[in-house]
C-alpha positions, 0 to 999 in steps of 0.5 A: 500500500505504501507503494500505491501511496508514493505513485500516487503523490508523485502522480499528483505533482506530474499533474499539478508541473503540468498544469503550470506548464499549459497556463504558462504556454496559454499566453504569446510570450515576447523576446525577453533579455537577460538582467544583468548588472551594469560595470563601471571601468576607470579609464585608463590615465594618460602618460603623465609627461605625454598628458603635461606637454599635451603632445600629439602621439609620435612628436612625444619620443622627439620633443620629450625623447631621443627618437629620430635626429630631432630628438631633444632629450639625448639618451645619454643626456646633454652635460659636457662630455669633452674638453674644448668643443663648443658643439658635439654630436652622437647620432644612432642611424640604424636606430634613429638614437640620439645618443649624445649632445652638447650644444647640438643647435649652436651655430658655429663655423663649418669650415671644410666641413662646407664640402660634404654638401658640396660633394652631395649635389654633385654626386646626385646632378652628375656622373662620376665619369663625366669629364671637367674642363678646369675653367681659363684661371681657375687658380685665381678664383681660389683664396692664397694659402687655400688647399689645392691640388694644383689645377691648371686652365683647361686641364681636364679630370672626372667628377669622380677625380675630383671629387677624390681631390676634394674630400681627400685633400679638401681642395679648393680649386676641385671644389670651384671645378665640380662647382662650375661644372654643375651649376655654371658659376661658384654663386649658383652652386653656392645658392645650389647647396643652400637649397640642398641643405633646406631641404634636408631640415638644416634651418640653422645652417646658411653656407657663404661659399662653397668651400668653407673658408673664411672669406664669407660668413657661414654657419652651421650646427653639430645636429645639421651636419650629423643631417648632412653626413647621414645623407651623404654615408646613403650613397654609395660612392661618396661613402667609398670615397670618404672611406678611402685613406690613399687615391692615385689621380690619374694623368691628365692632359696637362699634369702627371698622377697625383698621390692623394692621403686622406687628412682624416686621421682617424682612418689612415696612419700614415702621417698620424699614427694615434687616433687610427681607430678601425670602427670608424668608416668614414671622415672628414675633418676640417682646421681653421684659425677662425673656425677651429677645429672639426670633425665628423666621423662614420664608425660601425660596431656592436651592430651600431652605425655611429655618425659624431660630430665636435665643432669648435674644438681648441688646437694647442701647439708647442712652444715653437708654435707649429708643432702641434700638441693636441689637435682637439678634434681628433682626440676629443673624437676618439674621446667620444666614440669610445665613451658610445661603444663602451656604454652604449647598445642596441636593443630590441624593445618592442616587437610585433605581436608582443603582449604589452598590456592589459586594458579593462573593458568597460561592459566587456566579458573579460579584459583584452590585451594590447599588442604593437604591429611594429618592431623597435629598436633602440640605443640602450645603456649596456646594463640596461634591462627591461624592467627600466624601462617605464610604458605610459599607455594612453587608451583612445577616447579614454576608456575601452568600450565592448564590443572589441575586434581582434586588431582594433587600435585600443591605445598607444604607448610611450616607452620611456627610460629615465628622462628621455622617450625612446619609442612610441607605437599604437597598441593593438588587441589582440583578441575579440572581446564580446559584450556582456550587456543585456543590450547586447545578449537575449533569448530568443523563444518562439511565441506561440501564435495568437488565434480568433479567441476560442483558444484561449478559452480552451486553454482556460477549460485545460487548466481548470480540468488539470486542477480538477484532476490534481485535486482528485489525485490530492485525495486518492494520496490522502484517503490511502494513507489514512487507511494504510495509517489505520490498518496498522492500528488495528494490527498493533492492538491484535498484537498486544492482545495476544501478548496479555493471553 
């Protein structure tokens, strides 16, 4: 009986769920969206020297930093480092690191350093096979005392000849040839130069001539000519030619060879043995009374190509006045290459695909991970490691907001170490990052279509004759455990009867 009275329970509840059910399914249902609770994310701060100078993103490494030439933070800060120069200059090419400056835009004297632009029109407006005819008195266009090699009216040479005579020997009278030659006069191919140099940023810069010398004011800084010899280490043939310690000029129709040695003493021994340095690659180097002494080298090592400059530098002599005891820039040069290479590195701090950061996302299933589309390499002091490197992140429009795209620009980032920016680039996600609100999420139910009325009404009728049979159920259970309650009584009165017989 106690079975017949558990199924009959269960039977009722069936009936009872069942009855939910129908008067549940009796009404069109609508599309309901799931409740949930709203998040509120901070944003993201800004980098706070990015958010002080309010720079737009990719001047913050420039102004702030030591990214590109531009740079106005030098990674290895800006103090004097040598003796006697007034300006100098260390420039990472590869990297585009400004390592060092001094003065990198007070304007002094080019000197002979004025060839270097020289040079650079002429290889870019003529072939280094095409022939010269040194003009009727090209001696007397030169100043007296000036360096020359000697040229004669109507002798006739290459560019590439005497582009060797000018940067080799820095003379002069080559340097009104390749000048006529190019432009027509030495006035025009003054004006040429200048042009040259505007265009490649050198607004502090202004040539008076095209050699240099003092009979005409020219300016210039270590920063322009850094921009200068950069430009010029790109070609190919200027670089071979400034790499090149000894030349044979050939025999022309007026004049026997002539033996050419580089006055670049930090590549060749032959008249200055000290400063023969074997990372730098190419030179040139310049001495005046008026303008001092200069220097601007090219020197590779350690995967670094270095371009150097020092203006300005003192020349000291012996007591007899013409033996020379310090020359200034060659041994502040040395100096200065030496102090980069012992201290300095490149290293690659960013790369495509890195995982940089963890952005919230306001509204977000989850946070999502930035990630540059670049590789970044930069000049690093050699004990440096990464965990010195400070990260300002500045998320777009404040705050990241769901839904997010795989590849969606989130932020940008100023990579910093010390007090100079080192690298910028936009950031990335590097995954979907789906909604979690209830404006985005729903259930879908089907409804159940509506008809002309009689469905209702059948619908009511089922529900009342589930009840109905619920409650017929209800006392089936009921009515059987009583009896099963008191057939039990009766068995245990029979039972203490017998015990008291």
């Amino acid at each position: 009986m106690k079975k017949f009275a558990h199924l009959s329970i269960f039977l009722c509840a069936g009936m009872l769920l069942q009855c939910l059910g129908v008067a549940a399914s009796a009404a069109p249902l609508e599309t309901v969206p799931v409740a949930t609770t709203e998040e509120t994310a901070a944003p993201l701060e800004v980098g706070a020297a990015a958010a002080a100078a309010k720079l737009p993103f990719g001047t913050v490494s420039i102004q702030n930093g030591c990214r590109t030439i531009e740079g106005m933070v030098p990674l290895g800060g800006s103090e004097r480092r040598l003796d006697t120069a007034q300006s100098a200059f260390v420039f990472e090419m590869t990297t585009g690191t400004v390592v060092y400056a001094y003065n990198p835009d007070t304007k002094v004297s080019p000197g002979t350093l004025t060839k270097l632009i020289g040079a650079l029109v002429v290889a870019e407006s003529a072939d280094l096979d095409e022939v010269v005819t040194c003009s009727e008195g090209i001696q007397s266009k030169v100043p007296g005392g000036a360096q020359i090699v000697k040229l004669k009216s109507g002798e006739q040479l290459t560019v590439g000849d005497l582009l060797h005579c000018l940067l080799l020997h820095s003379a002069n009278d080559a340097a009104v040839a390749l000048a006529e030659h190019v432009a027509g006069t030495r006035d025009a191919f003054v004006e040429l130069i200048n042009a040259k140099a505007q265009q490649l940023g050198c607004t502090n810069t202004s040539f008076g001539n095209l050699s240099g010398l003092d009979t005409a004011v020219s300016y210039t800084t270590a920063r322009d000519i850094t921009r200068i010899m950069t430009e010029v280490y790109k070609n190919e043939e200027l670089k071979t030619i400034l790499g090149t310690t000894k030349y044979k000029v050939p025999a022309t129709n007026m004049s026997e060879e002539r033996d050419l040695v580089t006055t670049n003493y930090m590549i060749d021994q032959t008249i200055i043995p000290q400063f023969l340095d074997a990372k730098v690659k190419a030179g040139l180097a310049s001495y005046s009374e008026k303008s001092f002494a200069n220097l601007v080298c090219v020197s590779e090592s350690k995967n670094m190509t270095i371009v150097s400059v020092v203006m300005g530098c003192m020349r000291v002599y012996e007591e007899n006045g013409w033996t020379v005891k310090t020359y200034g820039n060659f041994n502040e040069m040395q100096e200065l290459i030496a102090y980069t290479y012992d201290n300095y590195k490149v290293n690659r701090v960013m790369y495509d695909g890195q995982a940089l950061n963890q952005f919230s996302v306001i509204d977000g299933e989850s946070d999502v991970v930035g990630q540059p589309h670049v590789n970044y390499d930069s000049v690093l002091p050699v004990d440096c490691k990464m965990d010195n490197l400070i990260m300002e992140y500045a998320v777009v429009g404040g705050s990241v907001t769901a839904p997010v795209k795989k590849d969606q620009m989130i932020a940008t980032v100023a990579m910093k170490y010390r007090n100079s920016y080192i690298a910028e680039a936009e950031i990335f996600a590097m995954g979907d990052v789906v909604s979690a609100s209830k404006n985005d999420v729903k259930i879908h139910v089907t409804a159940v279509p509506k008809d002309d009325g009689q469905g209702g009404i059948l619908s009511f009728f089922g529900v009342v004759g589930v009840l109905a049979l619920g409650g017929f159920g209800l006392y089936l259970a009921s009515n059987t455990i009583r009896r099963v309650r008191r057939r039990a009584q009766i068995r245990r009165r029979r039972a203490n009867r017998r015990r008291n017989y």
